[in-house]
VOGU-3710 file (C-alpha; in Angstrom, 3 decimals, decimal comma):
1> xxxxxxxxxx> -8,968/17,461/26,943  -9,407/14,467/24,384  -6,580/11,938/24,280  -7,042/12,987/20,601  -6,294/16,530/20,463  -2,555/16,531/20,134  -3,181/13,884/17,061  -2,688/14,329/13,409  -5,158/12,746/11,233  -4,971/12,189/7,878
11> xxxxxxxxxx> -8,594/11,505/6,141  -8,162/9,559/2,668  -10,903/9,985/0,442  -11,550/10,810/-3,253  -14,845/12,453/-2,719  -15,242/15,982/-1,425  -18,296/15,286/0,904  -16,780/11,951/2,488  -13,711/13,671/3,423  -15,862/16,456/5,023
21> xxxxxxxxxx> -18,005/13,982/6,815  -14,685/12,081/8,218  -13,418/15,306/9,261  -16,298/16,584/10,933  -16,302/13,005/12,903  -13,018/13,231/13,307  -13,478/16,990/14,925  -15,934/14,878/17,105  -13,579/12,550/18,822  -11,750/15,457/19,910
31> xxxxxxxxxx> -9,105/15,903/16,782  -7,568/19,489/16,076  -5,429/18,794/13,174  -7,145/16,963/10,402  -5,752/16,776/6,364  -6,699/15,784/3,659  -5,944/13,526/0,747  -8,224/13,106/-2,349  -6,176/10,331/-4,077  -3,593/7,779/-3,888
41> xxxxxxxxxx> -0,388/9,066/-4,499  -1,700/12,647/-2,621  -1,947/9,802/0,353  1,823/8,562/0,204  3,385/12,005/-0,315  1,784/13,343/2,852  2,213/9,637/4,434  5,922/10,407/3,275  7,182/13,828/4,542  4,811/13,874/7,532
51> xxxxxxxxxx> 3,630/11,239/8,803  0,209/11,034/10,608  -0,813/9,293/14,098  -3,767/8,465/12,735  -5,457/7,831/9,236  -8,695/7,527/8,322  -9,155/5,711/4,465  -11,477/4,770/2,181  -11,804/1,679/0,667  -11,932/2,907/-2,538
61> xxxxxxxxxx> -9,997/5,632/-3,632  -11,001/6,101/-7,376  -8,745/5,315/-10,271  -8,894/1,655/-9,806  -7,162/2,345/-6,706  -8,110/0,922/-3,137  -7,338/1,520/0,335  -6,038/-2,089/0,343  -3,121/-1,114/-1,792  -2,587/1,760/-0,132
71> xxxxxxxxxx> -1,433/0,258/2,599  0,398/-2,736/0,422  2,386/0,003/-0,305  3,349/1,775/2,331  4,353/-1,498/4,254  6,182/-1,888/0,844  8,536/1,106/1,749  8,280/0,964/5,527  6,331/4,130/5,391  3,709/3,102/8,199
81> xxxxxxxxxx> 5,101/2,867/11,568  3,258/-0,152/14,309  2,511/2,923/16,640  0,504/4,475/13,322  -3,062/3,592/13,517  -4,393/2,970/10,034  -8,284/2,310/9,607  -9,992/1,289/6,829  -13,367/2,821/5,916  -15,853/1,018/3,960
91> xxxxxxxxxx> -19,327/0,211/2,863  -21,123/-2,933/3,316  -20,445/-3,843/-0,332  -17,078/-3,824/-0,063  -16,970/-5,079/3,323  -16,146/-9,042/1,935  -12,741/-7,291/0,588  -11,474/-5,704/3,238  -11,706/-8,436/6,265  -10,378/-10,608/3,120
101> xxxxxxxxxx> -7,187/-8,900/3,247  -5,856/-10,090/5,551  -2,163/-10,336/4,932  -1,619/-6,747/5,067  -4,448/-5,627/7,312  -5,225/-2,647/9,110  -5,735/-1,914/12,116  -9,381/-2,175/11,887  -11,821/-1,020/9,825  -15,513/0,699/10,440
111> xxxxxxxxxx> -18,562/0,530/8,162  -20,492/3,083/6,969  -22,461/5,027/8,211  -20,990/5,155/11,790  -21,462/8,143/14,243  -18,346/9,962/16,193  -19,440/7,246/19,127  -18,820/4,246/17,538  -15,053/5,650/16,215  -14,192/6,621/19,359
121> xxxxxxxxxx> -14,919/3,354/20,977  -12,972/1,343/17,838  -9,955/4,030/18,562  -9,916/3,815/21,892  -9,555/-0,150/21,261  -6,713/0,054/18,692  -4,713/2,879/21,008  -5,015/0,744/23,846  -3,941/-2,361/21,679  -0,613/-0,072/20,476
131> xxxxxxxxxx> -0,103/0,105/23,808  0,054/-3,545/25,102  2,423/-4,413/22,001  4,703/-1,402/21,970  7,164/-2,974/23,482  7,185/-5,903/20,993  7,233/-3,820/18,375  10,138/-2,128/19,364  12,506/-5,069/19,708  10,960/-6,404/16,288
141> xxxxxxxxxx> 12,623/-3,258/14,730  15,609/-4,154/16,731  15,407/-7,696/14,926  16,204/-8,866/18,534  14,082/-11,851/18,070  14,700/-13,589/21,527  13,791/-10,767/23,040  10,133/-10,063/21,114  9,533/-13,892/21,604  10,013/-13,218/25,309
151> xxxxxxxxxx> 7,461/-10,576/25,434  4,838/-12,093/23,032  5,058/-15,202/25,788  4,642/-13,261/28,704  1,798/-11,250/27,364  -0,151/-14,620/26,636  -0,044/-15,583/29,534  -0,775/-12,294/31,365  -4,580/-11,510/31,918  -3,799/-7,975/30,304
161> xxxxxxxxxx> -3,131/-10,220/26,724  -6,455/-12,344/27,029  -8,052/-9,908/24,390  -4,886/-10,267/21,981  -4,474/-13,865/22,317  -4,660/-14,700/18,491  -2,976/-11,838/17,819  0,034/-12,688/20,035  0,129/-16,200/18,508  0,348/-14,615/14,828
171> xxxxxxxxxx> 2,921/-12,691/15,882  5,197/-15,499/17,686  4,602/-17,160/14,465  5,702/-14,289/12,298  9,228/-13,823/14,251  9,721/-17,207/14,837  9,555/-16,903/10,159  11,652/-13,720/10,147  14,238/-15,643/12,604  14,355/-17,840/10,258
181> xxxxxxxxxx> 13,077/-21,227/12,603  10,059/-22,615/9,804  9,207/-25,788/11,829  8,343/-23,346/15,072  6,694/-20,788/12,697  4,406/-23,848/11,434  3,725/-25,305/14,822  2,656/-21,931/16,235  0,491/-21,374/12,915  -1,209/-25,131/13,518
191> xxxxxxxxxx> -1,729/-24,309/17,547  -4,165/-21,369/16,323  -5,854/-23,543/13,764  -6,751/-25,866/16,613  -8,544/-23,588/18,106  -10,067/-21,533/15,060  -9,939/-21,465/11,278  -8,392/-18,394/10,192  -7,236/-18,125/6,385  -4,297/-16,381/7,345
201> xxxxxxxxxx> -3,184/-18,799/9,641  -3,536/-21,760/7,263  -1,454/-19,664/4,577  0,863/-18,777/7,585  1,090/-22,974/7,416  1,692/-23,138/3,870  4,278/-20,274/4,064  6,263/-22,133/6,631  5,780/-25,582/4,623  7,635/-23,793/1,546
211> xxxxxxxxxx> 10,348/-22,643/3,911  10,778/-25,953/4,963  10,336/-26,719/0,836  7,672/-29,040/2,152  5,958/-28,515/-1,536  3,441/-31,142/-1,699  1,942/-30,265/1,762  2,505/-26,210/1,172  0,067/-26,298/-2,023  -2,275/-28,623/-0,503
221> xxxxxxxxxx> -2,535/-25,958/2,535  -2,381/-23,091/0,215  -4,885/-24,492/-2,004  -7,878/-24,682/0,382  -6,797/-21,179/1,796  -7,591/-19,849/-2,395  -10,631/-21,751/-2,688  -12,312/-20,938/0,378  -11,344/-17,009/0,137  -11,301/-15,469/-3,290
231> xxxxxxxxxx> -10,365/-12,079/-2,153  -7,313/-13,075/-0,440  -4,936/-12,340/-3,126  -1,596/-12,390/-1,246  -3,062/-15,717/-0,805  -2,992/-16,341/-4,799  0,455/-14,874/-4,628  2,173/-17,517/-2,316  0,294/-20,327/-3,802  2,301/-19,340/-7,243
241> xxxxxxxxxx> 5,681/-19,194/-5,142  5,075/-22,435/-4,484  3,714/-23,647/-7,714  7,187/-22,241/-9,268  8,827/-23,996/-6,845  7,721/-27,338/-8,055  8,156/-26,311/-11,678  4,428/-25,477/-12,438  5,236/-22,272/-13,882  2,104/-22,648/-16,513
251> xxxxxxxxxx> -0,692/-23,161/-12,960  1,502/-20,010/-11,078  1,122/-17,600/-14,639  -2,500/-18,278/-14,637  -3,121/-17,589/-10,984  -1,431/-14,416/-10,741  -2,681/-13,473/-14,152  -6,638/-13,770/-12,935  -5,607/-12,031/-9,499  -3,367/-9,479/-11,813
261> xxxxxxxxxx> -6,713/-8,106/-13,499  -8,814/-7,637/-10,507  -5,662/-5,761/-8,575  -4,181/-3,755/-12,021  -2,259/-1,354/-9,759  -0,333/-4,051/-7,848  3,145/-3,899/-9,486  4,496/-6,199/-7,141  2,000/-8,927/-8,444  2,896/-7,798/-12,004
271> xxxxxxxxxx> 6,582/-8,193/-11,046  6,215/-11,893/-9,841  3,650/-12,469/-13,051  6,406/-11,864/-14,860  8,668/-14,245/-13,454  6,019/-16,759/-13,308  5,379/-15,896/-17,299  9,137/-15,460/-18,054  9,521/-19,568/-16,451  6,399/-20,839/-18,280
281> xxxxxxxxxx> 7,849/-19,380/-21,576  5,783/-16,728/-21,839  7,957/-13,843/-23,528  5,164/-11,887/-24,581  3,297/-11,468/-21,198  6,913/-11,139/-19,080  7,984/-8,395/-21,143  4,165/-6,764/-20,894  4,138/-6,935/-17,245  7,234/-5,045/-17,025
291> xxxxxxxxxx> 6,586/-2,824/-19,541  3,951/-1,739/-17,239  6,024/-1,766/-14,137  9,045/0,193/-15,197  6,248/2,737/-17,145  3,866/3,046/-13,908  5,022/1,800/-10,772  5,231/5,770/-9,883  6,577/5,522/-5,950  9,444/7,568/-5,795
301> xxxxxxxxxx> 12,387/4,537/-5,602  9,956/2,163/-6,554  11,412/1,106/-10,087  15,017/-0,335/-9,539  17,973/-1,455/-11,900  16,920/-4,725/-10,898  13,812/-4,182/-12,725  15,367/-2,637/-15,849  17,804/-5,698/-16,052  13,910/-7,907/-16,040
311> xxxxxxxxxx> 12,369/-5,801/-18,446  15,642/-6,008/-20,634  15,695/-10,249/-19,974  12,248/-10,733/-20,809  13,133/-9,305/-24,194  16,420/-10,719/-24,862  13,997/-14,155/-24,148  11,485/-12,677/-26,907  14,371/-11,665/-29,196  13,853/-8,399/-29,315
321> xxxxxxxxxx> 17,082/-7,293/-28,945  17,748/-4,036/-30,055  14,925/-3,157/-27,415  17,066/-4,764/-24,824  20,010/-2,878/-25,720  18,324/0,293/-25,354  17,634/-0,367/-21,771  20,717/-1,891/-20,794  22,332/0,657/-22,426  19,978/3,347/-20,917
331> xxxxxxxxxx> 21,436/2,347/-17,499  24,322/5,125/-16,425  27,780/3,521/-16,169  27,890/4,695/-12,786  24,840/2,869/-11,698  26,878/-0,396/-13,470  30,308/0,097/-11,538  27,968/0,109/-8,819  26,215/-2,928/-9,324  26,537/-6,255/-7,062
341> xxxxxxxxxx> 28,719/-9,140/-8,581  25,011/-11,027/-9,698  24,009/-7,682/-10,982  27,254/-7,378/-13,195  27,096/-10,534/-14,400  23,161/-10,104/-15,444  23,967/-7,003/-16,893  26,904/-8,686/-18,520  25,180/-11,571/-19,753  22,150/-9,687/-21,467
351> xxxxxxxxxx> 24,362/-7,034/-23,214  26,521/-10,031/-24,665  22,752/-11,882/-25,728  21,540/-8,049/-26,832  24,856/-6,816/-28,125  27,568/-9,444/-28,395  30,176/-6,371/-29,557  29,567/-4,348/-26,946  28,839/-7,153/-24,030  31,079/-9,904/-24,791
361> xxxxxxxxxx> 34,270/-8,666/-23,650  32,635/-7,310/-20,545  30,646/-10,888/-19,812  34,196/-12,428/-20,554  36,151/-10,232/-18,123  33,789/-11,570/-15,279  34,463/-15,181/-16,332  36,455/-16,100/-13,373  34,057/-14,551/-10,984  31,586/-16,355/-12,847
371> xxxxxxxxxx> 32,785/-19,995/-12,281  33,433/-19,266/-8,785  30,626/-17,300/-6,909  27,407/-18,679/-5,734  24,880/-17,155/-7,944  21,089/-16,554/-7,784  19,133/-18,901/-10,174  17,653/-15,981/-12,155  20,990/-14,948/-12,852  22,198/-18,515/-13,212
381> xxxxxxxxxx> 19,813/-18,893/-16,132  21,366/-15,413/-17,661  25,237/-16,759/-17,267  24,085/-19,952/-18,833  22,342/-18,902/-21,460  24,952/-16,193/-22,643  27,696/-18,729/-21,867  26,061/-21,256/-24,632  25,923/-18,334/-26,859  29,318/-17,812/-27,008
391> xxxxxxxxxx> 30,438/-21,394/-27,058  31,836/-21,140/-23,663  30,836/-24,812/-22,776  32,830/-25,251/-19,555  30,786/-21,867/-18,147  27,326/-22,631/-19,246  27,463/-26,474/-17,451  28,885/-25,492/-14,397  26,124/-23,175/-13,832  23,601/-25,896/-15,392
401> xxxxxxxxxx> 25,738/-28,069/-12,584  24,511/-25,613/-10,102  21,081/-25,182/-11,114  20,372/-28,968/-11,462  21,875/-29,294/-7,737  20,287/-26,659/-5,950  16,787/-25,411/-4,412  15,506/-24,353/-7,708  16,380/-26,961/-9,924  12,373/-27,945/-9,958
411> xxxxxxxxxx> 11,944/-24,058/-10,678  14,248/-23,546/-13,198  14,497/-27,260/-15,181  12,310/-26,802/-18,060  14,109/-23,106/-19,029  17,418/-25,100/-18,807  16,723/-27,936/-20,809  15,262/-25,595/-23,298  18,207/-24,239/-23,695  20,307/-27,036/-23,994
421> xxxxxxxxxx> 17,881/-28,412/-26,409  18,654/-25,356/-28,516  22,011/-25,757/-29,008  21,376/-29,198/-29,526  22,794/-30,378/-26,302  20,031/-32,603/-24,790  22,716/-35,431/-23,711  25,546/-33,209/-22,504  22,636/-31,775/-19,938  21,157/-35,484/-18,931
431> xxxxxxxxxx> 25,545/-36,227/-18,321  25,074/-33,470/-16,309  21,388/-34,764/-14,381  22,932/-37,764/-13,385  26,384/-36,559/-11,908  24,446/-34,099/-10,080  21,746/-36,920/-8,847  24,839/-39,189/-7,944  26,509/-36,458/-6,156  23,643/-36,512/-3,859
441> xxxxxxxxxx> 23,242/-40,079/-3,378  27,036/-40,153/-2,159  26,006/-37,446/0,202  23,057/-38,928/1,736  24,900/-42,389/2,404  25,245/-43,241/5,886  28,587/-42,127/7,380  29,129/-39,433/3,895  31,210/-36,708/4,944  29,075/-33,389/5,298
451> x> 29,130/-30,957/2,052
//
């Protein structure tokens, strides 16, 4: 009997004859239970209730989908499994693409034409691969970090791993990220660019750099990686993390907004557009992006409160207000009460902006909280600018205090001194530049007591 026979396959494919052909291949390699799916959300709803041991998947899937986001997505939402094998199938045109995308990448991928042969022998490859890493990947779902480390090392060094080898080091890097250890995720990234020049490795460099808010270094590293490899796009996307980290929120719009229209679907990428737009004073585009997200980003779960409370701040920024008291007040109270304290005071904040008689008493009754709870710097901003709205001076500069002395003060400095400029308080906010920047003289003096 086939190893295959007891496997479900799921063929993805918007055209009636390529899904036959794939299933008749399929039926080849010694598969009994072979479905369908003719488009992309058909895909994640079987993906979904039942997932397959094996899928099969066109590069392009019609509707200005791809395969490629396909599978963005259902790493998204932890819908694929690492003992799922996902292949991508392609044609030589779009075959620059595909080993492009490397970020997210499947398993493999097979060009077409190919005969029930040549599947079976890249199967047979990727099943045997699943095998060697299996138990990796099941302490990596543990998060047991130490003990996935342990395993990656020993199967370097074993002569079953030889075939894996860059594999194995990619993966050390990636835990040694997720553990939260950036110098050790960048020296494992720079040992495989000794040997070999692989774009995801230098943006695994670049990644680790910005952990380490290396900035410089991370956009020179990040840079090359763009240049050299167009179709990378997660590529595009971490070079405008880093851009916004240095406060060039005008360079990170206009990446993201070139690599937005080639990838329209991506609503992640629209999301962080929007950020990037909402920084560079963009109103207009913020408030279009999510628009779009909140209208189309159709995976069940996918659109959040957290991305009502962005479409409704990307208006309140635009003045359009009574559109951003229709969505804040669109929100059910019982999704409110059940907010997070930075939630509640976002919501809080933008109702008072939107709505000051129905908000401000609610903003005000979290005032306490407020001026005592670390707070994100998106929601920062929102305190601070409601807080100079109301007149509430003592509010607004301790979270301008905040801002000014924390990672995103590069990020965020040109929306705050907008503000401040706006109410006319340009000198109150340099007072507040230069206790911060003395503050952290005093703390890196020799012998300074630690924070």
């Amino acid at each position: 009997m086939s190893a295959y026979a007891n496997k479900r396959f799921l063929v993805i494919d918007d055209q009636p004859l390529a899904r036959e052909a794939l299933r008749t291949i399929a039926q080849n390699v010694g598969a009994f239970a072979v479905e369908f799916a003719s488009n992309y959300q058909d895909a994640i709803y079987r993906i979904r209730n039942n997932a397959p041991d094996i899928i099969l998947c066109d590069y392009v899937l019609g509707e200005g989908r791809s395969g490629q986001q396909l599978l963005e997505e259902l790493r998204r939402f932890n819908l694929l499994s690492d003992d799922t094998i996902f292949m991508m199938v392609t044609g030589e045109q779009a075959y620059e693409q595909v080993v492009s995308a490397v970020e997210l990448v499947p398993d493999d991928y097979i060009i077409k034409p190919f005969s029930p042969d040549k599947l079976l022998l890249r199967l047979d490859r990727i099943v045997a691969k699943k095998k060697f890493f299996a138990g990796y990947y099941q302490e990596k779902r543990k998060q047991d970090y130490a003990a996935a480390l342990a395993l990656l090392a020993a199967g370097r060094d074993s002569e079953a791993g030889r075939p894996y080898r860059y594999e194995i080091l990619r993966q050390e890097a990636e835990v040694h990220l997720a553990a939260g250890d950036a110098t050790a995720a960048e020296a494992a990234y720079r040992n495989i660019l000794d040997n070999y020049e692989f774009p995801w490795a230098r943006a695994g460099v670049a990644r680790a750099l910005h952990h380490q808010n290396k900035l410089t270094e991370a956009r020179a590293e990040i840079d090359r990686v763009v240049a050299s490899t167009p179709h990378y796009f997660d590529a595009s996307d971490l070079k405008a993390n880093i851009c916004m980290a240095q406060g060039d929120n005008e360079e990170a719009q206009r990446v993201l907004d070139e690599v937005a229209k080639k990838t329209p679907r991506n609503y992640q990428r629209k999301r962080l557009l929007a950020q990037a737009a909402t920084l560079n004073g963009d109103t207009a585009t913020a408030t279009a992006m999510m628009a779009d997200v909140v209208a189309n980003d159709t995976m069940p779960g996918a659109v959040s409160p957290d991305d009502q409370l962005t479409l409704a701040r990307s208006q309140v920024n635009g003045n359009d207000l009574i559109a951003a008291e229709k969505v804040l007040l669109g929100l059910r109270e019982s999704t409110v009460q059940n907010f997070s304290l930075a939630q509640q005071a976002s919501y809080s904040a933008l109702l008072a902006l939107a709505c000051p008689e129905k908000g401000k008493a609610r903003f005000a009754g979290l005032r306490p909280a407020l001026l005592a709870t670390p707070l994100p710097g998106e929601i920062r901003l929102d305190v601070l600018r409601a807080a100079l709205a109301a007149g509430d001076l003592e509010l607004a500069d301790g979270q301008a205090r905040e801002l000014m002395a924390g990672e995103e003060a590069k990020k965020v400095f040109s929306t705050v001194r907008k503000l401040y400029a706006l109410h006319g308080r340009d000198a109150d906010l340099r007072e507040i530049q230069r206790q911060v920047a003395l503050l952290r003289i005093h703390h890196d003096e020799p012998g300074a007591a630690p924070g």
